[in-house]
C-alpha positions in Angstrom: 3.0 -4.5 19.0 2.3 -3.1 15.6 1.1 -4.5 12.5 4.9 -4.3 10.8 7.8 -2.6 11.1 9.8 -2.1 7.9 8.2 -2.3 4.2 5.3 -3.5 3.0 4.5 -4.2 -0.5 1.7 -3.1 -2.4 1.2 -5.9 -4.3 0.2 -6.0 -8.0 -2.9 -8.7 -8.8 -1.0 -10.5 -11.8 -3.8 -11.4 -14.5 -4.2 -13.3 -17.4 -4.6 -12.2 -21.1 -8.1 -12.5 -20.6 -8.0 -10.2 -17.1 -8.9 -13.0 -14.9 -6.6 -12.9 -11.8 -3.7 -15.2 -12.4 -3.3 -16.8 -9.1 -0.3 -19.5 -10.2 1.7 -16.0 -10.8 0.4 -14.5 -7.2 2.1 -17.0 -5.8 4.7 -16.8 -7.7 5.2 -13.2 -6.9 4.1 -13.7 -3.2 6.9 -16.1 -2.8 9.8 -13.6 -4.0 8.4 -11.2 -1.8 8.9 -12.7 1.1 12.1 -14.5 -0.2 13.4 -10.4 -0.6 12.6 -9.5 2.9 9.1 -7.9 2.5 7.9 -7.1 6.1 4.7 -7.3 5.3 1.9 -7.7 2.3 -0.8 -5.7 1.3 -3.4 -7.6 -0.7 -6.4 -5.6 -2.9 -4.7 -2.1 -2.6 -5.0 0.2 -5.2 -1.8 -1.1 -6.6 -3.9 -4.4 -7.0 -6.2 -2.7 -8.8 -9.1 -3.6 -6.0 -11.5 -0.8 -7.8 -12.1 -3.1 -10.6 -12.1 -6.7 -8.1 -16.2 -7.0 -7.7 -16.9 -8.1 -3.8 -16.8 -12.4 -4.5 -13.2 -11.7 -6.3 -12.1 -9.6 -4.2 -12.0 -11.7 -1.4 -10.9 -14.5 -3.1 -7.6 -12.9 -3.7 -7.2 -12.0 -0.2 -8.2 -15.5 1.1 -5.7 -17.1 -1.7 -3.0 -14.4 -0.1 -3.5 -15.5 3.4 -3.4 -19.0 2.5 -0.5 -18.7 0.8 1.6 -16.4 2.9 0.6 -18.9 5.9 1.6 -16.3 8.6 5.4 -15.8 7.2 5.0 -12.5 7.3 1.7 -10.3 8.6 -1.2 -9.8 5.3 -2.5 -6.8 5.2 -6.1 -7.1 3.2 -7.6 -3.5 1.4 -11.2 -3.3 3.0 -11.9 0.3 2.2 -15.0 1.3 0.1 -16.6 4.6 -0.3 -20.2 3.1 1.2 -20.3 2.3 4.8 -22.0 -0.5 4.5 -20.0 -1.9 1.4 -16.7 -1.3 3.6 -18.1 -2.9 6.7 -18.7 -6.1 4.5 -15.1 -5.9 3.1 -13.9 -5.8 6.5 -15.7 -8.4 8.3 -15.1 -11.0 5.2 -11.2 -10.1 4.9 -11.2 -10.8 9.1 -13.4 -13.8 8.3 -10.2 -14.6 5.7 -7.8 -14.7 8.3 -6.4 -11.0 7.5 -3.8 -9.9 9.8 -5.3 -6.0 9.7 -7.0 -3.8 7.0 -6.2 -1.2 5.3 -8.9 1.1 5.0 -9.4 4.2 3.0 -11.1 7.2 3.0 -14.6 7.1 1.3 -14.2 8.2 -2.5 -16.3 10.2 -4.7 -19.0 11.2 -1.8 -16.7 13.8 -0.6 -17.1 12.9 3.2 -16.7 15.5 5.9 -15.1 15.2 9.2 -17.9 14.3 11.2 -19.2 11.8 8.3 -15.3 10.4 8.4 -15.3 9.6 12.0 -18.7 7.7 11.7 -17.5 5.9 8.6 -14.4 4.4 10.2 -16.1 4.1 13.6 -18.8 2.2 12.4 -16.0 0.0 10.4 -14.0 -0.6 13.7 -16.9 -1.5 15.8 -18.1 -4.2 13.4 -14.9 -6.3 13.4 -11.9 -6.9 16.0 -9.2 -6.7 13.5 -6.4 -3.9 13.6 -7.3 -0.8 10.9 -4.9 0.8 9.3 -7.0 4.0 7.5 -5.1 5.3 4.5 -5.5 8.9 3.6 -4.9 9.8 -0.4 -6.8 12.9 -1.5 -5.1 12.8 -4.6 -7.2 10.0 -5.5 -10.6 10.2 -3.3 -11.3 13.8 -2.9 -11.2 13.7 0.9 -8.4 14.3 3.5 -8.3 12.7 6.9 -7.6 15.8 9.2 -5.0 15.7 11.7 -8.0 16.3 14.3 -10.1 13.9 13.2 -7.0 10.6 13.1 -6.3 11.9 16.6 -10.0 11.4 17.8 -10.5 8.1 15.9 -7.3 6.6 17.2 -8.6 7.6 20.7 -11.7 6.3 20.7 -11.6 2.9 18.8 -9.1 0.6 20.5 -8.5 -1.5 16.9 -7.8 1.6 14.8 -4.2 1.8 15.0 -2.5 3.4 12.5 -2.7 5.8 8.9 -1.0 5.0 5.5 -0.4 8.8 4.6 -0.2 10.0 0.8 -0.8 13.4 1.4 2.7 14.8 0.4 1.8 17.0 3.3 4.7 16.9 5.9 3.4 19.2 7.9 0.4 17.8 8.4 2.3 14.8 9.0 4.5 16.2 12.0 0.3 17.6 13.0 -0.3 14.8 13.0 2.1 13.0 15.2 2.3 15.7 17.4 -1.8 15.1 18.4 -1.4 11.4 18.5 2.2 10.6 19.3 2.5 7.0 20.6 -1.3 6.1 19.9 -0.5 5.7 16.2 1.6 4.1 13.9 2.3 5.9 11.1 3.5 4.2 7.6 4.6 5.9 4.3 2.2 5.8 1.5 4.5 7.6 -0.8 8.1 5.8 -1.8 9.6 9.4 -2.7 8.5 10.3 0.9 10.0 7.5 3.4 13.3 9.0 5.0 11.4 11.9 5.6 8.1 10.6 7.5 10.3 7.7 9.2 11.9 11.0 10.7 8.3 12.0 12.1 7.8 9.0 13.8 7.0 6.4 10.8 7.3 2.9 11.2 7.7 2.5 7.7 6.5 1.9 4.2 3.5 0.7 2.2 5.2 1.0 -1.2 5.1 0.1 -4.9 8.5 0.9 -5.2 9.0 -2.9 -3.5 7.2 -4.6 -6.2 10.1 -4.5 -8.4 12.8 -3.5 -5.3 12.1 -5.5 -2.0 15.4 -6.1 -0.7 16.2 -2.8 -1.3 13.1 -1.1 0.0 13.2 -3.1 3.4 16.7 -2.0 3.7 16.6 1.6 3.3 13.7 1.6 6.2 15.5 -1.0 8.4 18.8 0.9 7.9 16.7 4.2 9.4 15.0 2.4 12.1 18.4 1.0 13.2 20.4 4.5 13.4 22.1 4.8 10.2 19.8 7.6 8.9 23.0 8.6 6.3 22.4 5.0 4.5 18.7 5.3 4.7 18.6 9.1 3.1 21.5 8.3 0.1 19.3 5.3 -0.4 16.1 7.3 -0.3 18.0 9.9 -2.5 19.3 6.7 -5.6 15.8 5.6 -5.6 14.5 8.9 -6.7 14.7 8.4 -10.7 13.4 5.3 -10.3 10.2 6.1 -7.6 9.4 9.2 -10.6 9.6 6.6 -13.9 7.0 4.7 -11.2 4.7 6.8 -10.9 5.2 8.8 -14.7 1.3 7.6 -14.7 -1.4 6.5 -12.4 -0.1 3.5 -10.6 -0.2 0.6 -11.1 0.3 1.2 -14.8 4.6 1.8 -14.5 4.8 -0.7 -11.9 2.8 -3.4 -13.9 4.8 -2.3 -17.5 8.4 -2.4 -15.5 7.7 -6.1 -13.7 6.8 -7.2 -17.5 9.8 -5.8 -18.5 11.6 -7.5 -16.1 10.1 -10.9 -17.6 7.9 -11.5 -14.7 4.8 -11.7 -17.1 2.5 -10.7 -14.8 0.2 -9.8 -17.5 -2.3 -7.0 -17.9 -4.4 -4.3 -16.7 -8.3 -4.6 -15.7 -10.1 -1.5 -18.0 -10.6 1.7 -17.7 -6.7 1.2 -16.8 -4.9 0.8 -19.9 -0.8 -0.4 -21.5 1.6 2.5 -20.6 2.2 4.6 -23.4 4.8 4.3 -25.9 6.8 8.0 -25.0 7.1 6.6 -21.4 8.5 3.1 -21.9 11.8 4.2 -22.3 12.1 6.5 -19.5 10.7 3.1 -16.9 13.3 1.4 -18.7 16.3 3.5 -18.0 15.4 4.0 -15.0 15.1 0.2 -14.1 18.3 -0.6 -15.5 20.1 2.5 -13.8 19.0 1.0 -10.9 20.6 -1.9 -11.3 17.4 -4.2 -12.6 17.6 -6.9 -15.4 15.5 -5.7 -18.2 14.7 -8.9 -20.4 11.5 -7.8 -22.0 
């Protein structure tokens, strides 16, 4: 059975003026999640800003998550680090949690190779029993998860079972799915991208676009995975506008900005990330309210 089915959110880490996580608003935001059909939650992404969580934080949040979420729907804890180490640590305290799987990605900065990638996430797997999902951005970590290399982890380490993938590559993607068919499931990391890798084989989503959108993000995959791949590619095709204004600069800074603008006060960013800029605001904000969403702020 696999971890989800459907759309997962990415979920923000609300703070406080001060930057201190605001767990009263996590909840808050946890709560209308799942109340909008979220199929699953990912705690301590990079939507979550986990780069700037330090390791006692960190897993705070995702213990506060799974204690809140009380098995409504699976939680899906960020573990990923770009030590070995440092990522097995991650993994065996978000387990220790009560995680329902982790999402794991590729080893920043260091650059990785092949060989050093299947060690990482072997070594990862074989220190805890919970499922892995391994998430492959290069955009962000300088390293790409070959084709080759998913198929031989998935292969040979019973609880690594699936890939977030943020390539944009979709024919690595079909690669991909052609080496490891059945053995994998395969989720969206890019909201501009779902129709297309659900096409491939994808399960579904792991999206910010469901931070401000759940109903509607769950929909469009469920509608796909249910036959009607018309309703699911128009609805892929509206939410265009609104995935761009999203990501107009490094997420989570539009996706923090619009749920403020939608009075959901969930405060600001942890430094080096910093307020949107002025040029863009109104660009978020047209696109929100094209969409359909309440702008109040």
């Amino acid at each position: 059975m696999p971890v989800f089915t459907g759309a997962a959110v990415a979920i923000i880490t609300p703070m406080n003026e001060d930057e201190t996580v605001n767990y009263s608003k996590l909840d808050e935001i946890i709560e209308e999640q799942i109340a909008g059909s979220t199929d699953a939650i990912v705690i301590c992404g990079t939507t979550g800003e986990s780069a700037t969580l330090p390791e006692p934080e960190h897993m705070a949040v995702v213990k506060h998550c799974v204690e809140t979420v009380n098995h409504r729907v699976p939680v899906i804890a960020g573990s990923g680090s770009n030590s070995t180490a440092s990522a097995i640590e991650y993994s065996q305290a978000a387990e220790a949690a009560g995680a329902d799987a982790l999402l794991v990605v590729t080893p920043y900065y260091n650059k990785a190779t092949q060989a050093g990638l299947i060690r990482h996430y072997s070594m990862i797997a074989e220190s805890v029993h919970t499922p892995i999902i391994m998430y492959n951005v290069p955009s962000r970590t300088g390293t790409n998860l070959l084709p080759e290399t998913v198929a031989h982890l998935v292969k040979t380490q019973p609880n690594i079972v699936g890939i977030k993938e943020a390539t944009g590559d979709l024919s690595q993607i079909a690669k991909l799915m052609a080496l490891c068919g059945d053995e994998i499931e395969l989720y969206s990391g890019n909201d501009d991208q779902i129709a297309p890798i659900l096409s491939l084989g994808g399960l579904g989503v792991i999206s910010v676009l469901s931070n401000v959108a759940p109903k509607y993000t769950h929909d469009m995959v469920m509608s796909y995975l249910n036959g009607d791949t018309k309703t699911c590619t128009q609805m892929q095709l509206k939410a265009i506008p609104l995935i761009n204004a999203l990501f107009c600069e490094v997420n989570p800074i539009p996706v923090k900005t619009a749920m403020n603008m939608m009075g959901k006060e969930v405060g600001p960013l942890r430094g080096p990330l910093f307020g949107m800029t002025e040029e863009n605001k109104p660009r978020l904000r047209k696109a929100l309210t094209d969409f359909g969403i309440e702008v109040t702020a």
